[in-house]
FIDREN-91548 format. One record per residue: x, y, z of N, C-alpha, C in turn; chain; residue in one letter; residue number from 1. Coordinates in nm, 4 decimals. Atoms other than C-alpha are relative to their C-alpha. Example, Ala and Ser with C-alpha at 12.3 -4.5 7.8 and 13.67 -1.06 7.14 Angstrom:
<zavexs>
n.c1,n.c2,n.c3,ca.c1,ca.c2,ca.c3,c.c1,c.c2,c.c3,chaine,residu,num
0.0890,-0.1190,0.0000,1.2300,-0.4500,0.7800,0.0900,0.1200,0.0000,A,A,1
-0.0820,-0.1190,-0.0060,1.3670,-0.1060,0.7140,-0.0770,0.1090,0.0730,A,S,2
</zavexs>
This chain:
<zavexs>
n.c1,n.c2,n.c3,ca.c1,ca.c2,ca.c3,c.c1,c.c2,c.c3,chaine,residu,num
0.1274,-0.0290,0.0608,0.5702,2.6235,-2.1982,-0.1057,0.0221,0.1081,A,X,1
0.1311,-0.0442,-0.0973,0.3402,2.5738,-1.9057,0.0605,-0.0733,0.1628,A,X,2
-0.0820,0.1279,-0.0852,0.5918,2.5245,-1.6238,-0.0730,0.0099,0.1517,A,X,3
0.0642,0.0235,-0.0946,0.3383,2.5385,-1.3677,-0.1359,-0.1108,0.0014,A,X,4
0.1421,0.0872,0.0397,0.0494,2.2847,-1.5299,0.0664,-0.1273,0.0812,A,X,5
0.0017,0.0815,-0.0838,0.0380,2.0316,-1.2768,-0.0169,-0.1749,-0.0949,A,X,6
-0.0246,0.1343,0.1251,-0.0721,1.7483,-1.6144,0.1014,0.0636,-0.0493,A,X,7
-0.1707,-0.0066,0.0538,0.2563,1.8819,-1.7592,0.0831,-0.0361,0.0597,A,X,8
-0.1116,-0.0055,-0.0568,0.4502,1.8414,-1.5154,0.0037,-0.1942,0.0449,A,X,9
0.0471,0.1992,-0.0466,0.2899,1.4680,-1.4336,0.0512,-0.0275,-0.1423,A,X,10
-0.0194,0.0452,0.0941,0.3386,1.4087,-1.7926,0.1671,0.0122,-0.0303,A,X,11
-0.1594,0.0014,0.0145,0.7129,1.5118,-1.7719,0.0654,-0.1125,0.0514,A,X,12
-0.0372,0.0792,-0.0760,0.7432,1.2921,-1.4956,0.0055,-0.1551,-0.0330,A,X,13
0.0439,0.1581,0.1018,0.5862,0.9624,-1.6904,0.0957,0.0141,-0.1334,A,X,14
-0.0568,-0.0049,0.0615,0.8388,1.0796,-1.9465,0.1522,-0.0309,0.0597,A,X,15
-0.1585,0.0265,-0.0670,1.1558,1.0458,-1.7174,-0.0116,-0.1757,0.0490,A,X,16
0.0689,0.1937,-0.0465,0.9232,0.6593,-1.5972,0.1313,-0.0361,-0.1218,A,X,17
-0.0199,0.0987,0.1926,0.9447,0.6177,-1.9992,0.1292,-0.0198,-0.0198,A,X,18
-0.1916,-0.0296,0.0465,1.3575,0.7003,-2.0085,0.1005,-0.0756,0.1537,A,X,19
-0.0730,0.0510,-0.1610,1.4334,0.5046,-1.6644,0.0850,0.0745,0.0669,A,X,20
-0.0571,-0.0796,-0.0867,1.5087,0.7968,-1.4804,-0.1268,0.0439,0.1063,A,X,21
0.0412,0.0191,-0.1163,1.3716,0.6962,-1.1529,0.0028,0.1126,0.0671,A,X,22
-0.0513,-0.0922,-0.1022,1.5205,0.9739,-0.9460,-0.0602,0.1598,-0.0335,A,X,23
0.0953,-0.1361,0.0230,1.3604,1.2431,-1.1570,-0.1305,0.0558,0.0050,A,X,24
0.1664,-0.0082,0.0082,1.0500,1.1412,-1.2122,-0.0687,0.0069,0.1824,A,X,25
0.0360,0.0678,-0.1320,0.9959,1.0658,-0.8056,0.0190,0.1311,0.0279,A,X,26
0.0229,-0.1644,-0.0324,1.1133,1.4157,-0.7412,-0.0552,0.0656,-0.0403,A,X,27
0.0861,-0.0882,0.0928,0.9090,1.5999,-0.9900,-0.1473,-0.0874,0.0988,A,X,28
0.1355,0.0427,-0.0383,0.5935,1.3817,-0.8696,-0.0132,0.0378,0.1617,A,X,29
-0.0261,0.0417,-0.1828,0.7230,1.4219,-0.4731,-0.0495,0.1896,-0.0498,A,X,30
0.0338,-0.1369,0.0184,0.7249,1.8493,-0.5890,-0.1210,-0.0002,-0.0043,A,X,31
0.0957,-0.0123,0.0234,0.3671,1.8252,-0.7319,-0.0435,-0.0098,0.1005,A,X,32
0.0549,-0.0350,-0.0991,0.2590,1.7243,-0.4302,-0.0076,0.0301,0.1189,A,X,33
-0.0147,-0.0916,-0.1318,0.3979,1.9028,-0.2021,-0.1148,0.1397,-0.0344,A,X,34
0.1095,-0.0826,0.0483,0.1761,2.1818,-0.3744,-0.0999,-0.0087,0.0137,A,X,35
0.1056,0.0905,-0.0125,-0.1081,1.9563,-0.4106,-0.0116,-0.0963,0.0643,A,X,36
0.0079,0.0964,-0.0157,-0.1455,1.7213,-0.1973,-0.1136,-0.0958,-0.0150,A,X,37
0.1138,0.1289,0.0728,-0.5021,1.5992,-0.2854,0.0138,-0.0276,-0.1460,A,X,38
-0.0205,0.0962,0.1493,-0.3676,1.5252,-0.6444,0.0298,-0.1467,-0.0531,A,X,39
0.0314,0.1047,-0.0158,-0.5134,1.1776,-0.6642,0.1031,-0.0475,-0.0963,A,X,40
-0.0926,0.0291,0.0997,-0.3210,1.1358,-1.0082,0.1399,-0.0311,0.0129,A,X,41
-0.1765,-0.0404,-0.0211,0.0496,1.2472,-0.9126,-0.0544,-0.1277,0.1174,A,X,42
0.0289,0.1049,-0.0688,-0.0672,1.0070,-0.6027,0.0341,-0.1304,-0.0332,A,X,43
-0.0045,0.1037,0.0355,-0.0982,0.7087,-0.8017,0.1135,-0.0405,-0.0936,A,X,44
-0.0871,-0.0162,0.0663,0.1624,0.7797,-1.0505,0.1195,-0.0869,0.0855,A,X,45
-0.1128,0.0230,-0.1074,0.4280,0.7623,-0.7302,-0.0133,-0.1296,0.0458,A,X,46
0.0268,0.1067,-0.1003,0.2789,0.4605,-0.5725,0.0423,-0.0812,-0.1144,A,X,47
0.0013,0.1816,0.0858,0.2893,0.2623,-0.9168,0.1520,0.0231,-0.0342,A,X,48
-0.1407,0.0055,0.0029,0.6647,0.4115,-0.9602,0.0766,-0.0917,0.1300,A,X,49
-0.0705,0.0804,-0.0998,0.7365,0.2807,-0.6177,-0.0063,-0.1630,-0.0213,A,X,50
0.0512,0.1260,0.0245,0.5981,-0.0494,-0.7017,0.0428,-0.0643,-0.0833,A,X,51
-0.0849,0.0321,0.1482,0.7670,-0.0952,-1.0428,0.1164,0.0264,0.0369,A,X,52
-0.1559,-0.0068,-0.0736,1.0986,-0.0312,-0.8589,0.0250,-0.0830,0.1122,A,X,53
0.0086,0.0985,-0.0994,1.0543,-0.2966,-0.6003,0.0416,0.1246,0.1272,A,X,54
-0.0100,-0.1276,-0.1107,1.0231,0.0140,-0.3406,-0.1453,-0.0204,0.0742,A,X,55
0.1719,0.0535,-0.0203,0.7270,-0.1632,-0.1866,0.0017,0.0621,0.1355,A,X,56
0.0170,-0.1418,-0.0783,0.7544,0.0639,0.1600,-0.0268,0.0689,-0.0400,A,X,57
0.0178,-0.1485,0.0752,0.7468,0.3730,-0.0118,-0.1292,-0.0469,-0.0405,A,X,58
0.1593,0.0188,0.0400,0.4531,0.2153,-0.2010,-0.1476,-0.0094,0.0775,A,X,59
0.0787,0.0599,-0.0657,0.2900,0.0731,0.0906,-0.0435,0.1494,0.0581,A,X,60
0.0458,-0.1500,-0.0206,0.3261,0.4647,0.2540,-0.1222,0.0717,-0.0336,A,X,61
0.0778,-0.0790,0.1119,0.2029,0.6312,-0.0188,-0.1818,-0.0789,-0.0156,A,X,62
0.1436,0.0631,-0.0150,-0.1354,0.3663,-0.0251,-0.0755,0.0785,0.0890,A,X,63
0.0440,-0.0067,-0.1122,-0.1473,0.4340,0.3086,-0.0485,0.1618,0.0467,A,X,64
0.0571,-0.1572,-0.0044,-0.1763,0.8073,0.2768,-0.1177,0.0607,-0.1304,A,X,65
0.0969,-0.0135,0.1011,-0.3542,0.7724,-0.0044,-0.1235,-0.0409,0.0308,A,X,66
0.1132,0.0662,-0.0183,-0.6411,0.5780,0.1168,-0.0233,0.0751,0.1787,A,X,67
</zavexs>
């Protein structure tokens, strides 16, 4: 439908969270922002996936590039 909308594609991604498919959602959110990388959203999304997966590096990273 809108396979370039950047909230679609975040919202796909919080849909793979919702279905515990870790590995999809992290790549779909890791794609977005390779595109975007000031997309504060997809940003936080990743950090709270890393975080809810006990992936607390990755999380800590991602802060760390985030901030």
């Amino acid at each position: 439908m809108f396979p370039k909308s950047i909230k679609t594609m975040r919202q796909l991604g919080m849909f793979y969270e919702a279905h515990n498919n870790t590995f999809k959602a992290q790549e779909l959110y890791l794609e977005i922002l390779e595109g975007t990388p000031e997309d504060s959203a997809t940003m936080k999304r990743l950090i709270s996936l890393y975080k809810n997966n006990d992936m607390v590096s990755d999380a800590i990273a991602m802060l760390n590039k985030y901030l």
